[in-house]
N, C-alpha and C positions, 0 to 999 in steps of 0.2 A: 548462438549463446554457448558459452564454454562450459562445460561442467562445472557444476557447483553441488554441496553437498545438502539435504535437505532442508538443515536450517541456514544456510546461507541463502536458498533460494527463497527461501520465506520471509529472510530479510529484507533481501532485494524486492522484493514485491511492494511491503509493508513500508520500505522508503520512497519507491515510488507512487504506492498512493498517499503518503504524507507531502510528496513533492507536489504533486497532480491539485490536491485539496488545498495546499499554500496557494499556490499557481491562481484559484480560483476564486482567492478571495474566503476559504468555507473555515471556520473551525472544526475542534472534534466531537467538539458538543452538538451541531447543529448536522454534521453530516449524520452522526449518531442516531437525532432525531428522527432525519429522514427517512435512515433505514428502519427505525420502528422500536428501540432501544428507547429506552429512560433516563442512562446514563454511559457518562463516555466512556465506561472501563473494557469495553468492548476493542473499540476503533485504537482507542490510546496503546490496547496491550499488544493489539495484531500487527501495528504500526513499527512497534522494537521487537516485534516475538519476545514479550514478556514471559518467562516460564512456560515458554513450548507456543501461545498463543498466536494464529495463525488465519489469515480471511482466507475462508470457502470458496470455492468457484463458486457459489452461489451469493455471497457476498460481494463480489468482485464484478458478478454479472448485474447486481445493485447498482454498486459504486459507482460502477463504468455511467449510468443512466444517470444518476443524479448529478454527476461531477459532468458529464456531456463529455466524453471521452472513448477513445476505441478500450477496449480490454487489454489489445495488444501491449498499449504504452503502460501496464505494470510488469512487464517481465522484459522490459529493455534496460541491458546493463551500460550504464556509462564511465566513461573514459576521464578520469583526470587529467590535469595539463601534461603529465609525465607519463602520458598513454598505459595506466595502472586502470586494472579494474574498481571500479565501485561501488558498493551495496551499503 
C-alpha cells in the first residue's frame, strides 16, 4: 500500500466496505442493524468519512463477519484502467 494521508485512508476503507456490502447483496440499513445500531447514520457517514466519521477496527472486525469477508479486503487499494490509484 502507498502512502496515504489519514483521511484518505479512511476513505479507502469506507469505499471498500461500501464495495464489499453492494457486492453482497446488504444495504446500509440492514448491515447497520446487524451491527446493533437503529439507524443507518453510522455506516452511511463512515462509508464517505462524513465530517471526520470513520469505522473502528472494532467495527471492521464486525463487518468483516457479517459481510463473510477477510478484514484484509478493506484496505486494498485499486487500480483504474489507466493504472491511477482509487479510493
Amino acid at each position: 500500500m502507498t502512502s496515504l494521508s489519514k483521511e484518505d485512508f479512511y476513505k479507502l476503507v469506507g469505499k471498500n466496505v461500501a464495495r464489499l456490502r453492494k457486492e453482497k447483496g446488504m444495504s446500509q440499513m440492514k448491515l447497520s442493524l446487524e451491527m446493533g445500531y437503529e439507524s443507518v447514520s453510522v455506516v452511511s457517514s463512515a462509508e464517505v468519512c462524513y465530517r471526520g466519521k470513520h469505522f473502528s477496527l472494532g467495527n471492521l472486525y464486525q463487518i468483516s463477519n457479517i459481510l463473510e469477508v477477510d478484514i484484509c479486503d478493506f484496505f486494498i487499494e485499486n487500480e483504474n484502467e489507466e493504472g491511477e490509484r482509487s479510493f
